[in-house]
Structure formats: structure tokens, C-alpha cells
N, C-alpha and C positions, 0 to 999 in steps of 0.2 A: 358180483361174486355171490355165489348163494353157499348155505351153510348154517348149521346153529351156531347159533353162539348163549354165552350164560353170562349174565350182567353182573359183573361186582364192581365194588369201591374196593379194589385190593388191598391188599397189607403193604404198608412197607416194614418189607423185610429186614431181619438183622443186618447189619452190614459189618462185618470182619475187617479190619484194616489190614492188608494185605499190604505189607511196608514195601515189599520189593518190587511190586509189579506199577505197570506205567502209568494205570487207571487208576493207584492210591486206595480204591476201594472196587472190592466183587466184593457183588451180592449174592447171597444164598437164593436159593430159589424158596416158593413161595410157604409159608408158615415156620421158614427155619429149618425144611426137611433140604437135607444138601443132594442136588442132583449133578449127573458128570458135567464137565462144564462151569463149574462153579465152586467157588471157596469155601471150604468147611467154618459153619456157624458156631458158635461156642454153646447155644441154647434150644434144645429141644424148644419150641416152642408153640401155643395154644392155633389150633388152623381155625378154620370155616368151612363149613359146607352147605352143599344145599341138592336138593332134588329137581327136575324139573317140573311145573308147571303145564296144569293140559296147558294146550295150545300154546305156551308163551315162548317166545321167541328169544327174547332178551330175559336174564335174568340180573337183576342189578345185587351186583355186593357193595360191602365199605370191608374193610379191614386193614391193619397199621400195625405197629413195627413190635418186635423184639428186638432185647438187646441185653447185655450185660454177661454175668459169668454165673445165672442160678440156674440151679436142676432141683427136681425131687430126685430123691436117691429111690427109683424105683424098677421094676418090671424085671425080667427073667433076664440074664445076662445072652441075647443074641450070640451067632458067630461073627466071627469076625467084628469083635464090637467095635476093635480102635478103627476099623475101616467103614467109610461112610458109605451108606446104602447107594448102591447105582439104580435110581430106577427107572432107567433109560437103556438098561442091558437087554430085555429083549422086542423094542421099538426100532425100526427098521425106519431110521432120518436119514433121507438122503438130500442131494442138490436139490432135485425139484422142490422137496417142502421145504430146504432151505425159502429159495425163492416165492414160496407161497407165502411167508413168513412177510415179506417184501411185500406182497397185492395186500395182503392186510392191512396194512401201515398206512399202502399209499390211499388205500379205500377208508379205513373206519378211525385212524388214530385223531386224538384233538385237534392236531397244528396238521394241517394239510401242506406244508411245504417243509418238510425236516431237510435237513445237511447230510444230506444219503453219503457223500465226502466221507465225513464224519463215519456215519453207520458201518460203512465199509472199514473204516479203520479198524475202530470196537471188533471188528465180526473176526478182522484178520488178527488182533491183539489174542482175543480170546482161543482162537485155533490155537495161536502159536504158548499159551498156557497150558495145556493139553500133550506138548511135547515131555519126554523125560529125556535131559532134564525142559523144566518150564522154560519157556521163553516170552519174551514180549517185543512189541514194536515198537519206538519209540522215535518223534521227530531227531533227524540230529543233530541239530542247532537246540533243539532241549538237550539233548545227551551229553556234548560238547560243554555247554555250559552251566552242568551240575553236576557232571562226574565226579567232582573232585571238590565237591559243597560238603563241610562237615552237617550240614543237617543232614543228607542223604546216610549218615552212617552206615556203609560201605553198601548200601542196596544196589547203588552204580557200580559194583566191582568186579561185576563178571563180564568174561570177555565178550567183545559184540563184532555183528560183519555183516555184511552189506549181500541182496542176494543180486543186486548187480551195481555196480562201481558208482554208476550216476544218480542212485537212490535216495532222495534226500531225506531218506529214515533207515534206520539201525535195528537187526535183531539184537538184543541183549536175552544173555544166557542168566536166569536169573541165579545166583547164588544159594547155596541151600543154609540150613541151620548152620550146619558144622562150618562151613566156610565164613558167613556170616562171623560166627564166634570166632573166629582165628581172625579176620581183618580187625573185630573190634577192640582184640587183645592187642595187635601188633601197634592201633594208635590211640592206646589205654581210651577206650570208650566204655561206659563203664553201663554194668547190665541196668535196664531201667528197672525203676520200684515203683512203688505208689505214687500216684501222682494228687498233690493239691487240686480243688477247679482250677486253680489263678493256671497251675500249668498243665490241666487239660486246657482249659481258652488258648493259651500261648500254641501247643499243638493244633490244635481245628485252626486256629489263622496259619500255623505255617503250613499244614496238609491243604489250604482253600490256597496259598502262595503256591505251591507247587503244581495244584490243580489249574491252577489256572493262566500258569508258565507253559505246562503241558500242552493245554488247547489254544495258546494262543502259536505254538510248534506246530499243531495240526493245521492252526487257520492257511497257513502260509503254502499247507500240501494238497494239492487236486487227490484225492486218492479213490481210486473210482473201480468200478468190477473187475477190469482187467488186470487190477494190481490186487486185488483180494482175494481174485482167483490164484494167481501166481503165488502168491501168500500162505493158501490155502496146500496147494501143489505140493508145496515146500514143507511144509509141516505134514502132510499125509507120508511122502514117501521117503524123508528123510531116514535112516536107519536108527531104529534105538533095541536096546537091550533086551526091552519090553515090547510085546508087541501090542498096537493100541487101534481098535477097533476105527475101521475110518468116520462111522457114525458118531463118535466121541467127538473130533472135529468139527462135524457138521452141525450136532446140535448145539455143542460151544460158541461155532460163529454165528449160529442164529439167536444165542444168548446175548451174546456181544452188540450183534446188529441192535436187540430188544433194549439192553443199557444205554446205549448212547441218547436212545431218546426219554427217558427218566426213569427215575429208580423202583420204579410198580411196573412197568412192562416185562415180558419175560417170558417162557415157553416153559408150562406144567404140566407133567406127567398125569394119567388116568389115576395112577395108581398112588402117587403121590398125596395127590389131593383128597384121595378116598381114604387114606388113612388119618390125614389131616383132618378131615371131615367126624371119623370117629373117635378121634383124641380129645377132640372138643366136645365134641356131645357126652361123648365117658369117658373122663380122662383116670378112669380104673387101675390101679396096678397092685402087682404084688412087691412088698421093698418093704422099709422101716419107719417110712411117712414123716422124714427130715427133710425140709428144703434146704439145701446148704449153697455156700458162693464162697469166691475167693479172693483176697488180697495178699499180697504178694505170693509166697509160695505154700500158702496156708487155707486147708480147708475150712471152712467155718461152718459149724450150722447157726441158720438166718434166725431159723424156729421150727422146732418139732411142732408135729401138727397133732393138737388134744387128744387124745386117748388113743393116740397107734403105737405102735410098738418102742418107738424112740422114746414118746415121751414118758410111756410105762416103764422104760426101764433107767431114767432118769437123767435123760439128755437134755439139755438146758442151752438158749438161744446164748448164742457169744462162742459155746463150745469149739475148742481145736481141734479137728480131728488131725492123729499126725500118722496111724495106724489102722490096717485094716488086716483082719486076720495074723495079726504080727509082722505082717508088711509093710516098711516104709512108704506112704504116699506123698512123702512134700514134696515139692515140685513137679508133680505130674498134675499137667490138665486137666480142667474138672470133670470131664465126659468120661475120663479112665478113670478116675478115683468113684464115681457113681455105678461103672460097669461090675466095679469089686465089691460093692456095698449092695446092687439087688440080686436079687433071689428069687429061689421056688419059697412060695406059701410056707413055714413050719419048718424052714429051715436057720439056722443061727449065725451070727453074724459076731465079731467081735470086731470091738471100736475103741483105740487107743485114745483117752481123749487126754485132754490138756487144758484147764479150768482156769481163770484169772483168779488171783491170790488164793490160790491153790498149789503147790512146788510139786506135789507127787504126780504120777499118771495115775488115771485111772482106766479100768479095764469095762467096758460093756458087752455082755452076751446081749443078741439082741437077735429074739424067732423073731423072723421074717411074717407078716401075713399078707390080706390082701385089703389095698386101700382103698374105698370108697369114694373116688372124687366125681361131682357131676359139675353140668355147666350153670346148671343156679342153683342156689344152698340160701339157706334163709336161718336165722333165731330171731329171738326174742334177746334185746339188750338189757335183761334181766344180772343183776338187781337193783342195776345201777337207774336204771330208767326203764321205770315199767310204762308198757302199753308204746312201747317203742321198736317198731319191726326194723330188721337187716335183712337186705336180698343181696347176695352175691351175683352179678352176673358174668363169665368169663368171655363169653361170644357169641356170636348173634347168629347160630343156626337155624333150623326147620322147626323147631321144637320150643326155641326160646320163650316166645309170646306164650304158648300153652302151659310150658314149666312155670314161667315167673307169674301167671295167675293164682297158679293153684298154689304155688308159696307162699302166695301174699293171704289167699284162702285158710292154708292150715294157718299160718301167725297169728289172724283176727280170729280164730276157731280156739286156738291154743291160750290166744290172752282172754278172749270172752267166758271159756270155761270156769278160768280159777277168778274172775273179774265182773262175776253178774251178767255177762254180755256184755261189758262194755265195750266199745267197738277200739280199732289201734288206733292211736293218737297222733303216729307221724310214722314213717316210711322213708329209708335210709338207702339209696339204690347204688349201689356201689360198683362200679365201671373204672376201678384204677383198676391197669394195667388190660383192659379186655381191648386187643386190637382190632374187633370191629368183626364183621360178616354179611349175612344177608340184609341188602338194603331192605326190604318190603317187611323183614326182623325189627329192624328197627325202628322202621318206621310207627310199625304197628306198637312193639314195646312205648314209642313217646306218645302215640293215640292212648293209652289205657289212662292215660295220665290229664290226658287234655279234652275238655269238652269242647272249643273250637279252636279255631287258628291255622294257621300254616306251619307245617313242618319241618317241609326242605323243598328246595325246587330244584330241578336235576337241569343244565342246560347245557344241550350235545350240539357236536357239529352240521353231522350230517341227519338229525332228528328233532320232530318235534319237543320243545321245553317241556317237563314235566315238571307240575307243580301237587306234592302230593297236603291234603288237607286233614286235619282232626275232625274225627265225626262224636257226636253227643250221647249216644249210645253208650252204655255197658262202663262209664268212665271211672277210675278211681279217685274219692275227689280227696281224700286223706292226706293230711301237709307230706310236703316233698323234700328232702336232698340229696342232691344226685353226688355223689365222690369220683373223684378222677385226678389225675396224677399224666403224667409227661408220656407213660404209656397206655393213657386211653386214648384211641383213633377211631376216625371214618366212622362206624356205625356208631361207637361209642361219643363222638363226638358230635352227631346228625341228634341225638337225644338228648346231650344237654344242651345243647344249645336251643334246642326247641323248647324245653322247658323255659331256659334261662329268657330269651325271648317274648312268650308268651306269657311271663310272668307269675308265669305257674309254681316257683319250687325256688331255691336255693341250690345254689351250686359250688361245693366247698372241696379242696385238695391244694391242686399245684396242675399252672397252664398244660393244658393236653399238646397232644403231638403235633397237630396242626397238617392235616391230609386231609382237603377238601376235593379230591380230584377222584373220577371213578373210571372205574376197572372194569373189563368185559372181558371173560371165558369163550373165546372163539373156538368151534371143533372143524379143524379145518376138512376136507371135502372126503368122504370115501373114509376118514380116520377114525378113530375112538380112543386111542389109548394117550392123546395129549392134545392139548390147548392153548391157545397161544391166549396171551392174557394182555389186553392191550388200553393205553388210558383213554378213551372217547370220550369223557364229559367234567366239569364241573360241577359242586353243589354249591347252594347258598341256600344259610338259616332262615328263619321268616324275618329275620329285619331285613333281609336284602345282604348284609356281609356275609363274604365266606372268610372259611375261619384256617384259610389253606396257609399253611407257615405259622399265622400266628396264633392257633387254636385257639379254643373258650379259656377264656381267664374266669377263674372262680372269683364269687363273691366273696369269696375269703380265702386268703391263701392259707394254707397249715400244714409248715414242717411235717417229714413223717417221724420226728423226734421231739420231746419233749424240751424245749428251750434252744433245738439246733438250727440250723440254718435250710432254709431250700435248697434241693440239691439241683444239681449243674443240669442233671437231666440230657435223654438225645431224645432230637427230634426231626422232622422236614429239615429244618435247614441246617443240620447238619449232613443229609444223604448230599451225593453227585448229582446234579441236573436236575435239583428237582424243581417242578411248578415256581413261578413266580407268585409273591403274594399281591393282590390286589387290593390296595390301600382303600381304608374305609376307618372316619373315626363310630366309634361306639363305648354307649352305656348302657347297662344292665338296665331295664325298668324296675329294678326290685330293689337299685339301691339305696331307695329313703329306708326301707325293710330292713336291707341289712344292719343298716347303721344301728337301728333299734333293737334288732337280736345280738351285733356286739355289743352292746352299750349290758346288755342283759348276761349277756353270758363272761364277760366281763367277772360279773361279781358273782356269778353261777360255780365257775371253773373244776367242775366235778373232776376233767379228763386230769388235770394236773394232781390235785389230791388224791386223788388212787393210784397213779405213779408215785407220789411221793410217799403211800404207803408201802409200795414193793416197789423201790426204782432197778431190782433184777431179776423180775421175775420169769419163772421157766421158759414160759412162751414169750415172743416178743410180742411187746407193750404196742398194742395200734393205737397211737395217739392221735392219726386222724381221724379213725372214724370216733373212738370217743369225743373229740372236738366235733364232730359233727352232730354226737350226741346232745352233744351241751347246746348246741345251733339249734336242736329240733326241739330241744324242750322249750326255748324262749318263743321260738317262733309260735312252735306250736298252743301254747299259751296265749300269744298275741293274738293269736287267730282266731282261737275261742272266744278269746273277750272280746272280740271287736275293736280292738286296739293297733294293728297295722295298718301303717301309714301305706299308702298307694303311689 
């Protein structure tokens, strides 16, 4: 089959728990931009991009997951906000690319013998979600034997039928909100609230029990074209209220077909991706520059962002919001409660807040302006630790390597001026939360760092292994800690682990996501306006392990609270289907080093006494990278003296 195609280590995407449907989880399509076919994401979230290359063929990405309930409260309020953007409205998917979808799979994907069984199911599931009302497929010897399971809290309670007698699988009419509500009053189920970890773990075991009742219902079914066709059939002409485009179907089942073989495969739109591609390079907007999230039925802001408009007008991290222009927002979803809070530039906002040991409300006017965010940001951790640089990195596009130079440029330009020239003393590169992007991004980002070694070694099915190497050229050799956290993936993970390997740097947060598998942007033949996104290859670090499931453990773990607990975190092996990990023991070479920068910052512990100076202050308190602070002044120390141990 000929064709371009564009190489990534894709994201893995938010995944929604989608309680009623049979698959347990749909995935949003790729950066969290929701396309038809697919279940709405709770999180705007950072994409990747990238350009092509003369002549390259393959373009390889990494990137990895979103997830949780945060937004910035920003950008001009769209139409139709509470309706998620279709950007597959005017792409013309019919059966044939269905089935080209299919030559892709059987030609380039990892595992050359998938459960096509299987795929066909996913493909017919997914159609039949696309109906109004939704529907799903479900074995019936699953169905039979969990209808009437109090875990299912009444998901099983809609009526189901057979589209012919001898079918040993069931459409089930999925239940909507309102009906949901009314089964769960009738057998006092009572609405969920926040959950401890101890009972999110208890959830993820009984959603992997369910999952895996479900496929063991599929094992038992032949389910093959001529029954997906039929499937298919059936949900195109059935009548509804609405009339639903038959392309809606067909890219749904070829979404479906894409899930069943892991949770990075998938079909993305031109347009999709190109927007995703400029949210990450400039994620710009006009709004009030709050990142806010929610627990239980309550807005919260996480932290107003330094000098924009929230925190000039005196919004402080903890804050409730309970009102927005004098309108109740508790309990509406965070995506509508941030639709009513952005705006045009210069214009006013008013924010009901709600203060701890505070009883009054308080009222905030709050001019809207325009927020400056780019994909690497950099200071000076002044004044707490001078001659100590911070790089923000959010994603690994076109641009990344060229950006994170010249930030690390002005830092030692900015500390040298008011410091004689002295040059920076350590270099803090921060990758929590950046789900990854262009492989050759990152790659290059972990070369600026490395005078030799091995990087990553990419190794495909149907291609030659690529093993990419550090060159000695142009290196930065300035002490290193890289920060990551449970949502740094794929590219972000391909870079500390290079470091942490080669022994070049420190690597301090909470275990990354652990997506070692890569992604290819296929343009399928004659098209342009989408991509089929498919997994062909593995990576592994230069010790030889990949870090797929169980990602880079930092040299040190660090709460992102000061005295609290590591949080429960999502990651790989919480998605559906994804990659196996391939067992492999490992130790850091740097650990005789670490020992010795804790033993040092131990009795340093700057990060804790400046909390304990303002333990509420405006902005929220980043006690990991301050703790990473206190990491770079020991080490860096050690360094100069000639005092680290090897």
C-alpha cells in the first residue's frame, strides 16, 4: 500500500468513563479534541504537532495522556459551547475508507495477527453509540449475568433485543441521565461524591472485573463482517427523531475497529490535529488566567496564574467559585462553568467566591484580558536559589529544541548580568504533565544535554530498528533535574529516561505514565483532511528497558504537597487494551548520587521553610519543584567540588 504517513509516539488520550456503555471506556480522539464518534473529554487538553520534513516519509511522534477535571478559564466563548465541535462534519467517510482503515492495520500495525472478531465488534459497538437514543452491543451471556449486579447501578436497565432470535449478543438501549436518576432513587443508590484512592483502587479493580467478564462474552462470539455489516445496516436506517448523517456511523466504526486494538490507535481529523498543533505551540487566550478543577459540585480555583487578571484582582488558590455574573454554577460541569467565565479582552467578569474561614461571599469584578501562554517559559528561581534556571516544557513540537535554547540563553544572560558573568549553576527542566510530541523534539531536546550515549532505540515490525545516539557538539553540560509526574509521557518520558540512564542529571517528581509504544499519522491514499493514527513500534531507553506501563521512577519521589501523600495518579495501565509491559529489573546509575544529595538536602530543606512561612499563599505553593530546588543546590555543590560519588 503506498501513501504518507507521519510518525508519532501518540498520546494516550483522556479516557472518560462512560459508565453505561459495554466498552467501560471511550476514548476521546487524539489531544482531548472530542470528534463524532467518540465520548466527550472533560479536558481541553495540550496536543502536538509537527510539519513535514523534505523528503521524510515517516514522521515519528511520542505523546500521552490527559486526564482529570482542570481547564484554564479562558478564550472567547464559541457557539454552541456546551456542544462538542464535530470535526468530521464536512469529511466525506464512507465504507471504502472504512475498509482502508482495515489494509492499514493488516499492513503496518505492531502485532500482525489482531482478533479482527474482536475489531468487528468494537466497530459494530461503536455504530450502534451514534444512535439516538445510544445503543451498544453486548454478549448475552454478559448481559444475562450482570443485568441485575448492584455494581452495574442500573447501566444494565435499559431495554435490549435481539436483531435476529439466534444472536448470541443483545442491543442494549443505553439509559440516559434522567432515567439513570430515577432507577437509582427507586433502589436508594445514592449519588457518588468524592472518592478516597483506597476507593478509587476498589473502582479500577471492579471496572478491570467487568472488563474482563465483557471480553471473556466476546471470546466465546465468531463475530465477523457479515454480522458488522448487518450491525452496521441496522443502525444507519433505523428511524430516529434526529436525523444522523450516515458518515457519523462510519467513522465511529472505524473508531471502534481502531480501540479494540489499544488505546493510541484511532482516526484524526486534518483539522483537529492542526488546531491541536497551535494550542501547544501558543496556547494564547483571552480569559482571567485561573486554572480551576472540581470536587464534588464545587468549582475551585487550583491557582491564579501571577500577574493576570484573577490574581490582580485578588483570587487566591483554594478559592470557591459558587457564582458567575450572579449565576449559580454548582453543579454544572467544568467546561460550562469556564464557557461563562471567558471573554473578549476588556471585558468584566464577576466571580461569586467562597473563602475557607471566611462566612461572607465575596464579590470579584474581574476585565478580562489577553493571556500569554507559550510551550517553554523559563525564570530564574530567584531569591531563593540564585544562579538556578527553570524551563517549563509543555510539548514537544517543531519549535521546541529552538525555544528551550534560547531560554536557557536569556537565564544564563539574565543571571550573568546582575552576577559578574557567572555562568547558571543548575538547570531544572520540568516535563510534569507534558504528554509528549515529536519523537526527533525530543530526541534532540535529550541531545542538548548529552555529550554521548544512547537515547532511544525505536524497534518496528515491518522496519528497520532505529537506534537514535547523542552527538558532542553544541552540549549543555550545566547540572540537570528533569521533574515529571504521572502525566509526563512518551516524548517526555524518551528524555528522562535518557538522562536518567546516561547518568547525566537527576530525575525528581512522582513515576511518569509509562507509554513506551509509538504512533504513526497515516494519510490514507487520494485524502488529506484525516489520518489514521496507528501503533507500529516500541521504544527502549539506552539501558535496553522500556518504560511501557511502568514508566521512569524518579530518583526521588516528592508529593506535589508539602507533607502529603503521592497521589493515586492515571496512567497505561489504567487505559483498555493497552501494551503489555515487558519485564526488566533496573537501577538508576546515579543512585550512590542521590543518596548523597538527600543526605544534603535533608538538612538544606529550604522548600519546606518557605511553606512554613506562607502555608496559604495566593498562588499554589509548587513544593516539587522547590524540592527539586533544594536537589540542585546539593548536587550542584557536589559537582563543583568534586565530591559525587559515581
Amino acid at each position: 500500500m503506498t501513501g504518507y504517513s507521519r510518525f508519532r509516539l501518540a498520546p494516550a488520550v483522556l479516557f472518560a468513563l462512560f459508565t453505561s456503555c459495554g466498552t467501560a471506556e471511550i476514548p476521546s480522539n487524539t489531544h482531548g479534541h472530542v470528534e463524532t464518534g467518540t465520548a466527550p473529554a472533560a479536558l481541553e487538553t495540550d496536543g502536538v504537532g509537527f510539519g513535514r520534513s523534505d523528503g521524510e516519509y515517516f514522521r515519528p511522534l511520542l505523546s500521552g495522556p490527559t486526564y482529570g477535571l482542570t481547564e484554564i478559564a479562558r478564550d472567547k466563548k464559541p457557539k454552541d459551547a456546551d456542544k462538542p465541535k464535530d470535526y468530521w462534519e464536512n469529511i466525506h467517510f464512507s465504507l471504502a475508507n472504512f475498509h482502508e482503515v482495515r489494509e492499514y492495520v493488516r499492513t503496518y500495525y505492531i502485532d500482525g495477527s489482531i482478533d479482527e472478531s474482536r475489531a468487528f465488534a468494537e466497530a459494530a459497538n461503536f455504530a450502534l453509540l451514534e444512535m439516538k437514543p445510544a445503543r451498544e452491543l453486548l454478549p448475552a451471556d454478559f448481559y444475562n449475568a450482570r443485568k441485575d449486579s448492584n455494581e452495574e447501578e442500573g447501566r444494565l436497565s435499559g431495554k435490549v433485543y435481539r436483531l435476529s432470535p439466534d444472536d448470541p449478543y443483545v442491543v442494549h438501549i443505553i439509559p440516559n441521565e434522567k432515567q439513570l436518576k430515577a432507577f437509582r432513587k427507586t433502589q436508594n443508590i445514592k449519588k457518588a461524591s468524592a472518592m478516597s484512592d483506597d476507593e478509587i483502587r476498589q473502582k479500577r479493580t471492579a471496572l478491570e472485573v467487568r472488563r474482563a467478564a465483557l471480553e471473556a462474552g466476546w471470546n466465546q462470539i465468531t463475530f465477523g463482517e457479515a454480522a458488522f455489516e448487518r450491525v452496521l445496516d441496522h443502525a444507519i436506517t433505523s428511524k430516529s427523531k434526529e436525523k444522523i448523517p450516515q458518515r457519523k456511523f462510519l467513522v465511529a466504526a472505524a473508531q471502534g475497529y481502531l480501540y479494540s486494538l489499544d488505546p493510541h490507535s484511532s482516526l484524526v481529523s486534518a483539522a483537529a490535529w492542526d488546531e491541536s498543533t497551535r494550542n501547544t505551540t501558543d496556547s494564547s487566550f483571552e480569559g482571567i488566567g485561573a486554572i480551576l478543577t472540581q470536587r464534588d459540585d464545587f468549582t475551585i480555583v487550583e491557582s491564579p496564574i501571577e500577574g493576570r487578571p484573577a490574581f490582580e484582582s485578588g483570587v487566591r488558590a483554594g478559592d470557591r467559585i459558587i457564582k458567575v455574573d450572579g449565576g449559580d454554577i454548582r453543579g454544572l460541569p467544568l467546561h460550562k462553568v469556564v464557557s461563562k467565565i471567558r471573554g473578549k479582552k476588556g471585558t468584566v467578569v464577576k466571580l461569586t467566591i467562597v473563602r475557607e474561614g471566611d462566612p461572607e461571599e465575596r464579590i470579584f469584578p474581574i476585565v478580562r484580558a489577553h493571556i500569554d501562554i507559550k510551550n517553554v517559559s523559563g525564570r530564574l528561581l530567584e531569591p531563593y536559589h540564585s544562579g538556578i534556571g527553570y524551563v517549563k516544557v509543555t510539548g514537544f513540537v517543531p519549535s521546541t529544541y529552538d525555544m528551550l535554547r534560547e531560554q536557557v540563553r536569556k537565564l544564563a544572560e539574565q543571571h550573568g548580568d546582575t552576577n559578574n558573568g557567572a555562568p547558571l549553576r543548575g538547570l531544572i527542566l520540568d516535563l510534569r504533565n507534558n504528554s509528549g510530541g515529536l519523537l526527533q523534539q525530543g530526541v534532540k531536546v535529550a541531545d542538548t544535554f548529552l555529550r554521548k550515549g544512547r537515547i532511544v532505540e525505536v524497534k518496528n515490525r515491518i522496519r528497520r530498528n532505529e537506534v537514535y545516539r547523542a552527538h558532542s557538539d553544541d552540549t549543555l553540560d550545566l547540572p540537570l533535574i528533569v521533574l515529571v509526574n504521572d502525566g509526563s509521557a512518551s516524548a517526555s518520558e524518551i528524555v528522562a529516561s535518557a538522562i536518567q540512564d546516561n547518568g547525566r542529571g537527576l530525575v525528581v517528581g512522582d513515576r511518569t505514565f509509562g507509554k513506551a509504544s509509538v504512533q504513526t499519522l497515516f494519510t490514507p491514499i487520494l485524502r488529506k483532511d484525516f489520518y489514521i493514527k496507528l501503533t507500529i513500534a516500541r521504544y527502549f531507553s539506552p539501558s535496553g528497558r522500556t518504560i511501557q506501563v511502568v514508566g521512569v521512577r524518579p530518583d526521588f519521589d516528592v508529593p506535589p504537597d508539602v507533607g502529603g501523600k503521592m497521589p493515586l495518579g492515571f496512567r497505561e495501565e489504567n487505559l483498555a487494551r493497552y501494551l503489555k509491559p515487558i519485564q526488566a529489573s533496573y537501577k538508576s546509575p546515579v543512585a550512590d548520587l542521590a543518596e548523597q544529595v538527600s543526605e544534603c538536602a535533608d538538612l538544606l530543606r529550604t522548600a519546606e521553610k518557605v511553606h512554613a512561612n506562607d502555608p496559604t499563599p495566593q498562588i499554589k505553593y509548587d513544593y516539587q519543584l522547590m524540592k527539586a530546588a533544594d536537589y540542585m543546590e546539593c548536587y550542584s555543590d557536589l559537582l563543583a567540588n568534586g565530591l559525587a560519588r559515581k
